[in-house]
The first five atom37 places (N, CA, C, CB, O) and aatype in JSON, in Angstrom:
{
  "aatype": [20, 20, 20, 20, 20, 20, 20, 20, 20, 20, 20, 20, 20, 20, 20, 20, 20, 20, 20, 20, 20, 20, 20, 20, 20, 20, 20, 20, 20, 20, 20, 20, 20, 20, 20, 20, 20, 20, 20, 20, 20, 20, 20, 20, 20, 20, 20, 20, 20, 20, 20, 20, 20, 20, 20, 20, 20, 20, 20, 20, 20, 20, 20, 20, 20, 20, 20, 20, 20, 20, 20, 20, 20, 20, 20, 20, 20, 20, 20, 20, 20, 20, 20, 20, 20, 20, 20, 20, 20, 20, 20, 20, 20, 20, 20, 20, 20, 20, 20, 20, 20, 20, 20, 20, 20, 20, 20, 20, 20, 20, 20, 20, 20, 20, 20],
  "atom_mask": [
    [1, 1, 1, 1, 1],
    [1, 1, 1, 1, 1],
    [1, 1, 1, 1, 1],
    [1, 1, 1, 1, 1],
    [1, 1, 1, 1, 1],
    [1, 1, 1, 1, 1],
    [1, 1, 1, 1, 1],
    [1, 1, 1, 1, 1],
    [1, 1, 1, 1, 1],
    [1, 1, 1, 1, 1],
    [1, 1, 1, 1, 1],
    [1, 1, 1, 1, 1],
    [1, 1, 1, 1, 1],
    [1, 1, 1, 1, 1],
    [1, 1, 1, 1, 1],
    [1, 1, 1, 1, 1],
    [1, 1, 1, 1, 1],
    [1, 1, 1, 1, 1],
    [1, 1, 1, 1, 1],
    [1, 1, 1, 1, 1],
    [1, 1, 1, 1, 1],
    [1, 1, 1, 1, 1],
    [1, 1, 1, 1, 1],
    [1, 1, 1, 1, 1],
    [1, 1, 1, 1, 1],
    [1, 1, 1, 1, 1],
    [1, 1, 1, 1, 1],
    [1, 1, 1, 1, 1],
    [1, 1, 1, 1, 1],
    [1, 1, 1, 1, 1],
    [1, 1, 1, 1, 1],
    [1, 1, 1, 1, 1],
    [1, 1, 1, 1, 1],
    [1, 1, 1, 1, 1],
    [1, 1, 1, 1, 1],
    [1, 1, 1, 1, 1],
    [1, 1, 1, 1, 1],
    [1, 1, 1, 1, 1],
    [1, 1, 1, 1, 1],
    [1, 1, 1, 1, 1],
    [1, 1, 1, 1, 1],
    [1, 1, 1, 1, 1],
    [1, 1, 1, 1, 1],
    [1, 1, 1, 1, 1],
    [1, 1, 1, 1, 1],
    [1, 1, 1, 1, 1],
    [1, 1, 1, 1, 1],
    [1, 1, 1, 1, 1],
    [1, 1, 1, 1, 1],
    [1, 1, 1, 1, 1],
    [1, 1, 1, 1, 1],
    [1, 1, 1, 1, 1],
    [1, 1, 1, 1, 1],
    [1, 1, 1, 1, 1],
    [1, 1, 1, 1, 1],
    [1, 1, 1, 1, 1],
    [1, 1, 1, 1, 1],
    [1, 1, 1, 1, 1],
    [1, 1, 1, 1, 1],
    [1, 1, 1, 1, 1],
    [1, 1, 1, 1, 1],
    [1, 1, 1, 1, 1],
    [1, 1, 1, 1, 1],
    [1, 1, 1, 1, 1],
    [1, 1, 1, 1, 1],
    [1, 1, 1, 1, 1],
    [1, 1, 1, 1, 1],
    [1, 1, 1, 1, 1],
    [1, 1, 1, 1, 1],
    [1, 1, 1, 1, 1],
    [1, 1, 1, 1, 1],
    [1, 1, 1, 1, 1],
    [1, 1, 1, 1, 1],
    [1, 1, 1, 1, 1],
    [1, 1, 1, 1, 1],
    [1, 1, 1, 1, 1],
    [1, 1, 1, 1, 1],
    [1, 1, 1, 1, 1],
    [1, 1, 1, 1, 1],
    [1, 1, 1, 1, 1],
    [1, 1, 1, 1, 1],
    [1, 1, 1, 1, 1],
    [1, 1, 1, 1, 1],
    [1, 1, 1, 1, 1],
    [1, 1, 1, 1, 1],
    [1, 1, 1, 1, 1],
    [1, 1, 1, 1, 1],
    [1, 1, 1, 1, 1],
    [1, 1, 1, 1, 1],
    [1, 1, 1, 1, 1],
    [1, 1, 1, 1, 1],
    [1, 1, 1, 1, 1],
    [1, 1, 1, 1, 1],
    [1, 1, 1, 1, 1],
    [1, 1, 1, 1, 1],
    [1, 1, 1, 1, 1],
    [1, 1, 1, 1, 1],
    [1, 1, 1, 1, 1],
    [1, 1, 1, 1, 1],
    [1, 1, 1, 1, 1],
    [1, 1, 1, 1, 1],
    [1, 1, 1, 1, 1],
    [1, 1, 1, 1, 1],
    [1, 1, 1, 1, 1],
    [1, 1, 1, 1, 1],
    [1, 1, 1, 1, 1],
    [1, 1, 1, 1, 1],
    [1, 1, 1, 1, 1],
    [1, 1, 1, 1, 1],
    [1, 1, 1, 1, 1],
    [1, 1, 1, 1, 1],
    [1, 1, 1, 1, 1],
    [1, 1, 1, 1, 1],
    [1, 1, 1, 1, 1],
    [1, 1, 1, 1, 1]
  ],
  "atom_positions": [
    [[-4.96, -8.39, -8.47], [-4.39, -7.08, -8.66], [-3.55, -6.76, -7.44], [-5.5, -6.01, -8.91], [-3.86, -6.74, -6.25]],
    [[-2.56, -6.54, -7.95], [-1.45, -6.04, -6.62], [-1.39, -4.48, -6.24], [0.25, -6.4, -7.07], [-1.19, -3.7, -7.17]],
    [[-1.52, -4.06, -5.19], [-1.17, -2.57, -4.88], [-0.46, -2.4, -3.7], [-2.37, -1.69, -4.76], [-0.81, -3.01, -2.7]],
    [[0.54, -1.62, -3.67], [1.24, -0.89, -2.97], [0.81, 0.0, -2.2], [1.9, -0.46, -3.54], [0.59, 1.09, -2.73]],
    [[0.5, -0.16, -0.58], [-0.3, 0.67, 0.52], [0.88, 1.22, 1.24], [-1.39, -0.24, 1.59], [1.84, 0.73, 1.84]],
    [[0.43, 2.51, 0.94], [1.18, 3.29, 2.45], [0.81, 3.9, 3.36], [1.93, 4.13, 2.38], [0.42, 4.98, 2.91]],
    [[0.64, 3.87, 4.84], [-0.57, 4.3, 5.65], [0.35, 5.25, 6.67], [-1.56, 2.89, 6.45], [1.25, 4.88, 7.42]],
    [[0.03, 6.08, 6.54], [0.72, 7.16, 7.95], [-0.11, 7.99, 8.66], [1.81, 8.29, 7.51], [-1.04, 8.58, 8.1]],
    [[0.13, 8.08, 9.83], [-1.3, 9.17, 10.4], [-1.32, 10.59, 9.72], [-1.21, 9.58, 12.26], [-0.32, 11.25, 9.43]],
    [[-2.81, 11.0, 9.51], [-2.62, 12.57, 9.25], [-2.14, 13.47, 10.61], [-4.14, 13.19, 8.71], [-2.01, 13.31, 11.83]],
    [[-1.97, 14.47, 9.63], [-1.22, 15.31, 10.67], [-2.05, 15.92, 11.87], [-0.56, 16.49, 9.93], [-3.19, 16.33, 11.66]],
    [[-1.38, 15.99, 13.34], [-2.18, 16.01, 14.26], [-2.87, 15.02, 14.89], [-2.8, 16.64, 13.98], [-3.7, 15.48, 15.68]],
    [[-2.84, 14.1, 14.85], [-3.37, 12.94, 15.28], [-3.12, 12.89, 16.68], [-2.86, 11.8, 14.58], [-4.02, 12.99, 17.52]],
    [[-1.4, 12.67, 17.06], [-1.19, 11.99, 18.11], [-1.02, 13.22, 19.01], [-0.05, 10.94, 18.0], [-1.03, 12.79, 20.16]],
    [[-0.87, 14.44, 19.04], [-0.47, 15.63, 19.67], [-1.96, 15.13, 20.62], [-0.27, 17.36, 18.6], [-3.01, 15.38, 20.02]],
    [[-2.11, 14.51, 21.89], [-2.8, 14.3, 22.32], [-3.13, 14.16, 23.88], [-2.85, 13.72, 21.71], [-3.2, 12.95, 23.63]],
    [[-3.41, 14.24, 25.29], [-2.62, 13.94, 26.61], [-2.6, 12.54, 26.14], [-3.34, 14.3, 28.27], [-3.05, 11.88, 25.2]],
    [[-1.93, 12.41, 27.14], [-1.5, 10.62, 27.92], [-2.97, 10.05, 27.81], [-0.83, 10.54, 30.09], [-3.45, 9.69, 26.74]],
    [[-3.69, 10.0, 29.14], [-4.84, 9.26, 28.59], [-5.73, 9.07, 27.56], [-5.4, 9.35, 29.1], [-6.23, 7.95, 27.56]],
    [[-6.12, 9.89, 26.58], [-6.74, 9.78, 25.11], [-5.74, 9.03, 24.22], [-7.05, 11.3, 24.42], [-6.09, 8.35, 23.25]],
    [[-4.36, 9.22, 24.64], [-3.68, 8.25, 23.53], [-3.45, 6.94, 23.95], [-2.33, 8.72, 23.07], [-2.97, 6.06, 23.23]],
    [[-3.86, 6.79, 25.31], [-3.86, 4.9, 25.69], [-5.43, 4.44, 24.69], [-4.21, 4.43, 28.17], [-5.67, 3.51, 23.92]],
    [[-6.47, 5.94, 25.34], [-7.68, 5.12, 24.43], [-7.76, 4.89, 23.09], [-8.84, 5.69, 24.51], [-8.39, 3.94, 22.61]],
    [[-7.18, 5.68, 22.47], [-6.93, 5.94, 20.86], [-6.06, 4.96, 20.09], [-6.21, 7.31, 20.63], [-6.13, 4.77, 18.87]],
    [[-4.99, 4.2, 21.21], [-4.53, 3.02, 21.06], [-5.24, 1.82, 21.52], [-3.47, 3.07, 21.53], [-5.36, 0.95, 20.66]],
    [[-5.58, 1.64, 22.32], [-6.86, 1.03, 22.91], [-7.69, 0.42, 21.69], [-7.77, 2.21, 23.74], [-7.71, -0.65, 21.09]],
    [[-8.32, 1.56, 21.64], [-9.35, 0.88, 20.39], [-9.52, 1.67, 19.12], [-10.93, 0.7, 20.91], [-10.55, 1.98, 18.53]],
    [[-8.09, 1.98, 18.81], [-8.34, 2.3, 17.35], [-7.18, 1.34, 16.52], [-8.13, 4.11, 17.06], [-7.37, 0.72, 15.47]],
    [[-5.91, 1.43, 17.34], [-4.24, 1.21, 16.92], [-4.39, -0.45, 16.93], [-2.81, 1.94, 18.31], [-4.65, -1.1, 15.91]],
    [[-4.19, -0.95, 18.1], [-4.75, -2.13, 18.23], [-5.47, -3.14, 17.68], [-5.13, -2.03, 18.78], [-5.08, -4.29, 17.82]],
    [[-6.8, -2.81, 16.86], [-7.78, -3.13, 16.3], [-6.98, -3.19, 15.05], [-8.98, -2.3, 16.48], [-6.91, -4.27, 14.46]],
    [[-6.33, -2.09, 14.54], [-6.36, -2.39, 13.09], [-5.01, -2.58, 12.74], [-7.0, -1.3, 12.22], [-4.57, -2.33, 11.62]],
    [[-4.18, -3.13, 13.89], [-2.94, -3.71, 13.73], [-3.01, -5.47, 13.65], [-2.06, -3.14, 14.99], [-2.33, -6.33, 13.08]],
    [[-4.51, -5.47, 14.79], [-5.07, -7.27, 14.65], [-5.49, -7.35, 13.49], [-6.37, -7.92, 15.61], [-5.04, -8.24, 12.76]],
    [[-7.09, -5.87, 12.73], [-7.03, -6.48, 11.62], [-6.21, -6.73, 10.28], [-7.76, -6.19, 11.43], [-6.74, -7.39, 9.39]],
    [[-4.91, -6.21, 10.1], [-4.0, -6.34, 9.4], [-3.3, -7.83, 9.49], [-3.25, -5.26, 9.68], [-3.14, -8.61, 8.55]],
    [[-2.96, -8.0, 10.77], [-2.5, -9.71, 11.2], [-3.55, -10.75, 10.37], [-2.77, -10.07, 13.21], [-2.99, -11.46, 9.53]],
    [[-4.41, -10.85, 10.45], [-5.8, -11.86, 9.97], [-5.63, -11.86, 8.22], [-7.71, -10.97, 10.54], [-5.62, -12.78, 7.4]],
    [[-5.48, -10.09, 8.09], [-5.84, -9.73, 6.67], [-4.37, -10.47, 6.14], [-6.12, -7.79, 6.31], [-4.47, -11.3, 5.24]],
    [[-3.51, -10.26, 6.51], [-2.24, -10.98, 6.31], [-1.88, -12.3, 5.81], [-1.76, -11.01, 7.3], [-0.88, -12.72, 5.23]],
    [[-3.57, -13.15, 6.4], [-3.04, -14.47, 5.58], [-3.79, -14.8, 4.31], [-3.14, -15.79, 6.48], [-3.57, -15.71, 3.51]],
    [[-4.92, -13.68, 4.31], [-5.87, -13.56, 2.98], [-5.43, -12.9, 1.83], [-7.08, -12.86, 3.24], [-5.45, -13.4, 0.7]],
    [[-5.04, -11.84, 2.1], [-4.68, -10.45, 1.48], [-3.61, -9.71, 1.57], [-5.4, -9.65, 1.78], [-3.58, -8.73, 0.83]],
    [[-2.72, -9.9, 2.28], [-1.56, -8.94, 1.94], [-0.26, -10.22, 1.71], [-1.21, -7.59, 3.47], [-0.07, -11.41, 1.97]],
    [[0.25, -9.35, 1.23], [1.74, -10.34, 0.11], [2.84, -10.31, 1.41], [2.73, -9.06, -1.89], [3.31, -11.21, 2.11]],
    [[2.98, -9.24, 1.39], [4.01, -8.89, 2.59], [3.92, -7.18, 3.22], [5.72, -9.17, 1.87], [3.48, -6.18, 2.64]],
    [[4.47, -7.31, 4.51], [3.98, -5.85, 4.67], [4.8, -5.53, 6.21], [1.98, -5.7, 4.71], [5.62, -6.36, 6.58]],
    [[4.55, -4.38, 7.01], [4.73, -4.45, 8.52], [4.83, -3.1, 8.33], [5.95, -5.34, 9.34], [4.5, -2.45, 7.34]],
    [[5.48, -2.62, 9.7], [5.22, -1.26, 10.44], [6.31, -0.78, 10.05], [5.0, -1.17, 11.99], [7.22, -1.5, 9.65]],
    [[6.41, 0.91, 10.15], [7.98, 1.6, 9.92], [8.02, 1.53, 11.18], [8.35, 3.18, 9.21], [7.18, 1.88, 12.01]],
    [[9.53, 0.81, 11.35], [10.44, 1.47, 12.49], [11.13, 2.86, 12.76], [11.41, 0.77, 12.53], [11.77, 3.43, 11.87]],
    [[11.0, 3.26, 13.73], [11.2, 4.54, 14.28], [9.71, 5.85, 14.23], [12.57, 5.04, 13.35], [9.48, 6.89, 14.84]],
    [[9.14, 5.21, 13.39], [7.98, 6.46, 13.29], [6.51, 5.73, 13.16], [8.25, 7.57, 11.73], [6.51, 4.5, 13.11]],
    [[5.37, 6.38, 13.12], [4.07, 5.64, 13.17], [3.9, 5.5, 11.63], [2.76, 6.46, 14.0], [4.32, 6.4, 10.91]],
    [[3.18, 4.2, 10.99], [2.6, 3.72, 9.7], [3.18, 2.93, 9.28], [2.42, 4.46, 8.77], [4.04, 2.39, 9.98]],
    [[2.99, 2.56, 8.03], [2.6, 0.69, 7.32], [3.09, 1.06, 6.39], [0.96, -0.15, 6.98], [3.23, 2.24, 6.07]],
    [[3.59, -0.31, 5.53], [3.46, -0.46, 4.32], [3.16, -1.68, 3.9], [4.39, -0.07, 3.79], [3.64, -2.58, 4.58]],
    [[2.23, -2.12, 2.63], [1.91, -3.77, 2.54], [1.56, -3.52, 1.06], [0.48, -4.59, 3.66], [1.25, -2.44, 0.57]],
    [[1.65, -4.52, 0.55], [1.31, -4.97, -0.68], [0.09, -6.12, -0.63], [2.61, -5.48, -1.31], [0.09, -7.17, 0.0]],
    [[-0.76, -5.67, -1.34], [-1.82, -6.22, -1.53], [-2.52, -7.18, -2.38], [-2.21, -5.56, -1.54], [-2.51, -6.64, -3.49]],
    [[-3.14, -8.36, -2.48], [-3.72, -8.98, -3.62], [-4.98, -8.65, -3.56], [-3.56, -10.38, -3.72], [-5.59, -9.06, -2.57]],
    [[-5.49, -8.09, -4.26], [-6.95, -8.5, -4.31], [-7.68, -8.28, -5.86], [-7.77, -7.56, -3.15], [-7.03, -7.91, -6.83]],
    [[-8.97, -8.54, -5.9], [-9.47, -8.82, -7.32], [-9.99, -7.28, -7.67], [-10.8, -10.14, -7.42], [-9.43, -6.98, -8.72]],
    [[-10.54, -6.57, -7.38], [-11.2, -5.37, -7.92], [-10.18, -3.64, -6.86], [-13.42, -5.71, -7.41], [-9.54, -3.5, -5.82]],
    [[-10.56, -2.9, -7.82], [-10.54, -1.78, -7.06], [-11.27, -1.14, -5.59], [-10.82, -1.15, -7.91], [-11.01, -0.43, -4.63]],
    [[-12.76, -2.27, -6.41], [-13.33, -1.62, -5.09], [-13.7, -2.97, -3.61], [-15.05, -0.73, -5.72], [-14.49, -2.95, -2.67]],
    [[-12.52, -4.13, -4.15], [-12.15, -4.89, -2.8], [-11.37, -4.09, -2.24], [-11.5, -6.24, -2.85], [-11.64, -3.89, -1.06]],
    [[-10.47, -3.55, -2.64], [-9.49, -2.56, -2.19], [-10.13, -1.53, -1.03], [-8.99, -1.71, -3.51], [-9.83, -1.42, 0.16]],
    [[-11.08, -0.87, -1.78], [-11.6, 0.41, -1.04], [-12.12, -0.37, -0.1], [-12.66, 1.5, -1.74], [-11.46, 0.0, 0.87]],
    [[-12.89, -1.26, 0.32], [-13.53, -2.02, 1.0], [-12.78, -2.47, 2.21], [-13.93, -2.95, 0.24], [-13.3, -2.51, 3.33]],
    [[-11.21, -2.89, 1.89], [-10.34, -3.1, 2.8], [-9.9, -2.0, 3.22], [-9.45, -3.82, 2.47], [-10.59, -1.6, 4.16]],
    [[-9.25, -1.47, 3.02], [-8.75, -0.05, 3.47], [-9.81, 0.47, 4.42], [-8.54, 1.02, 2.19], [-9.41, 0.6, 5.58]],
    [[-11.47, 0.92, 4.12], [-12.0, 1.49, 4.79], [-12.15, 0.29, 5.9], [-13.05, 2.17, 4.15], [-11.52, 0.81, 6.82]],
    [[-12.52, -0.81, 6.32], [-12.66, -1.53, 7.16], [-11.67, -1.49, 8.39], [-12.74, -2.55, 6.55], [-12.02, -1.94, 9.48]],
    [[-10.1, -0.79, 8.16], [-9.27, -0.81, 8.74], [-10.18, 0.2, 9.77], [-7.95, -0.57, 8.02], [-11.09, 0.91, 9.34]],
    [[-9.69, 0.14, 11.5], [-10.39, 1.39, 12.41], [-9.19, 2.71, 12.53], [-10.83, 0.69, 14.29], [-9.24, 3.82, 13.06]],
    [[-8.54, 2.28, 12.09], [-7.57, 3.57, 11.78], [-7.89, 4.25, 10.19], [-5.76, 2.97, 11.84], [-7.43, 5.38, 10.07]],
    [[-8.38, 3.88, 9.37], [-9.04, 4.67, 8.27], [-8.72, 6.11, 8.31], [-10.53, 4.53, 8.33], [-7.86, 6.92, 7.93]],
    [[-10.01, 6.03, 9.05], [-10.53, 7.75, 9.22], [-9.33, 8.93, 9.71], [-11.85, 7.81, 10.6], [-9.19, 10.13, 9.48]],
    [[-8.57, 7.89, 10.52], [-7.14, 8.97, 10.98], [-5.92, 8.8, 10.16], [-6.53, 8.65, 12.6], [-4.87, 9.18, 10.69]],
    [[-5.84, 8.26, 8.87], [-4.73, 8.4, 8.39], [-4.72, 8.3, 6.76], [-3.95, 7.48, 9.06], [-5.52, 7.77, 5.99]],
    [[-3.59, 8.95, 6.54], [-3.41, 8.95, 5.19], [-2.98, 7.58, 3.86], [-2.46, 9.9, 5.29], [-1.99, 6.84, 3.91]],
    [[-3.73, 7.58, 3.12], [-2.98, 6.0, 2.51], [-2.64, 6.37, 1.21], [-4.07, 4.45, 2.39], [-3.3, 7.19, 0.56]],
    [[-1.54, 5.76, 0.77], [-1.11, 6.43, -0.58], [-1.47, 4.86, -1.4], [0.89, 7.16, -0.66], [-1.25, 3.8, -0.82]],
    [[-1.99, 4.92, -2.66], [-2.46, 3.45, -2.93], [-1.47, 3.47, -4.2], [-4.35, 3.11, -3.24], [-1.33, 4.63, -4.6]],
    [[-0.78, 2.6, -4.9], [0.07, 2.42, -5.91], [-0.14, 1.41, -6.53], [1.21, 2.44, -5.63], [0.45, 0.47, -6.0]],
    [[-0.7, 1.13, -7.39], [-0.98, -0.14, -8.6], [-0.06, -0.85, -8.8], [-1.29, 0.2, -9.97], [0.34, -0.31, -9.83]],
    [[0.47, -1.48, -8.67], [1.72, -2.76, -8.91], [1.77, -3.87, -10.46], [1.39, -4.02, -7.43], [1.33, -4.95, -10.05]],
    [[1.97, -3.97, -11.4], [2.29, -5.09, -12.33], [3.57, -5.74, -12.23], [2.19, -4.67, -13.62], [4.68, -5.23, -12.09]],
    [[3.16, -7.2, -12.36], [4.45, -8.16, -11.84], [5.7, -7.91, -13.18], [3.84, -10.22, -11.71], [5.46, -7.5, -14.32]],
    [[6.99, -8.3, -12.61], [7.97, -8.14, -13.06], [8.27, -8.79, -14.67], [8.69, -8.53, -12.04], [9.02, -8.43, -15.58]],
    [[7.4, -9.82, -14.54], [7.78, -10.71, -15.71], [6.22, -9.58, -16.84], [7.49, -13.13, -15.22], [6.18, -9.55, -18.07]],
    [[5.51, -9.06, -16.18], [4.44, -8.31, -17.44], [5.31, -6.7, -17.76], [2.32, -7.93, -16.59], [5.11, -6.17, -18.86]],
    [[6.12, -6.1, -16.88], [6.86, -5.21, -16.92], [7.42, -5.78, -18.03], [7.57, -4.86, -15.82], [6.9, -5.54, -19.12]],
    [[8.35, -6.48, -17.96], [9.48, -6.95, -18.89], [9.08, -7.39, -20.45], [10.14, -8.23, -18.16], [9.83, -7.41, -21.43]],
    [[7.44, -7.79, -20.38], [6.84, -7.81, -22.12], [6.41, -6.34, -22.81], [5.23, -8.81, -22.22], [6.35, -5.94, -23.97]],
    [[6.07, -5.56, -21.16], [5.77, -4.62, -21.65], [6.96, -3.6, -22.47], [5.12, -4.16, -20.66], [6.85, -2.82, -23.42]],
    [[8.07, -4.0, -21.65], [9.16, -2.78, -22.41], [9.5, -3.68, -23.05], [10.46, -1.87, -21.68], [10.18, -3.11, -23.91]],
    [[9.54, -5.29, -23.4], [10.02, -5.38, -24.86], [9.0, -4.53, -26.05], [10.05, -7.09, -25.21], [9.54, -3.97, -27.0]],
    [[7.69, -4.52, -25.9], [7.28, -4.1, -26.83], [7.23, -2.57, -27.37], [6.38, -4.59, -26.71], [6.71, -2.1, -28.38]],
    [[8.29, -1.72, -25.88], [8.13, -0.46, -26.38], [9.47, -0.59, -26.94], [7.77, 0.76, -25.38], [9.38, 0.1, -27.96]],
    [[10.38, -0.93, -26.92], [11.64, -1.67, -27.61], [11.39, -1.91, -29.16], [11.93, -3.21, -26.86], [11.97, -1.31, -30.06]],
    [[10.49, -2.83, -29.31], [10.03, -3.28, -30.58], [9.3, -2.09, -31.26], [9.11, -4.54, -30.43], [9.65, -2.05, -32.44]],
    [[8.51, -1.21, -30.99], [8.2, 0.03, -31.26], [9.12, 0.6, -31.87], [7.88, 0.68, -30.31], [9.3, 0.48, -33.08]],
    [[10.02, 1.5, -30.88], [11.04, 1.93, -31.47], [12.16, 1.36, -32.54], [11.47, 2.24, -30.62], [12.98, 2.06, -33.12]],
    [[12.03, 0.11, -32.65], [12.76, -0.59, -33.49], [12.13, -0.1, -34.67], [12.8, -2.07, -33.28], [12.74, 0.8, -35.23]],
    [[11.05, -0.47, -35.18], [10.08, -0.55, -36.52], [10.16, 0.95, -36.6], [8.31, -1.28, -36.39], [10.14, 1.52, -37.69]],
    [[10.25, 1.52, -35.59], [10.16, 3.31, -36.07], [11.63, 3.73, -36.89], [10.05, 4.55, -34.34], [11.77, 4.78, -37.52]],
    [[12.71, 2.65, -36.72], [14.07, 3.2, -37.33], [14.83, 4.35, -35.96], [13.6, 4.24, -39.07], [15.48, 5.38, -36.12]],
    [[14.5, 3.75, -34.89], [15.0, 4.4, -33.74], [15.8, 3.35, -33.15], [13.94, 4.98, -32.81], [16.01, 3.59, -31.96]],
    [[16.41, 2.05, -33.65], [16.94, 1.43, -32.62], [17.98, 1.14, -32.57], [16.51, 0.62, -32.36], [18.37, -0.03, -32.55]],
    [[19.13, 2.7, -32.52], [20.26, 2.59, -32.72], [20.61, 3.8, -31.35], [20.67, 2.82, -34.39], [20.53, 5.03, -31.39]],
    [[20.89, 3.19, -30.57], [21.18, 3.74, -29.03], [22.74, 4.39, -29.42], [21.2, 2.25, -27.55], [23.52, 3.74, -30.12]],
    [[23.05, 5.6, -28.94], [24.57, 5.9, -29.14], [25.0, 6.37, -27.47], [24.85, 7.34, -30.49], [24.08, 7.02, -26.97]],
    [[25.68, 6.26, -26.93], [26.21, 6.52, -25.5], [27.31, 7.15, -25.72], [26.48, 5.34, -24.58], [28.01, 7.53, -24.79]]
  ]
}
């Protein structure tokens, strides 16, 4: 199962002094930028960091919903950020799928498109 991850910090996060954000990078940023590297050759398709601003995006393989949740929470940035999760179907099951809403509308006497 493929899904579409988007990870950005919640709001307020980094508004922080100087030293709490070396530690907060230290051992939160760090950690779950290595565990993303590792997870990278198991589990993610393709992925990396936004440039110019903080958070991710990756696409994911895995077998269940709740490998998913499992990964995600394992990340140590979790708890501080937001993830938007998006279900993915490959291009070639897209493409049977709208033939058959195609074919639908055909048998309905709808398949005369006018532009």
């Amino acid at each position: 199962m493929l899904y579409l991850i988007i990870g950005e910090p919640r709001e307020n996060v980094f508004p922080m002094p100087p030293e709490q954000l070396v530690g907060f990078m230290e051992n939160t940023v760090f950690p779950s930028l290595e565990s993303l590297d590792r997870l990278a050759r198991e589990k993610v398709v393709t992925g990396g960091a936004f440039t110019g601003k903080p958070g991710l995006a990756m696409i994911v393989d895995v077998q269940s919903h709740e490998e998913l949740n499992k990964l995600l929470a394992s990340l140590p940035f979790a708890p501080f950020s937001k993830m938007e999760v998006m279900p993915l179907v490959a291009f070639g099951s897209q493409i049977e799928t709208m033939r058959g809403v195609v074919q639908n509308i055909k048998t309905r006497g709808g398949g005369q498109i006018t532009r």
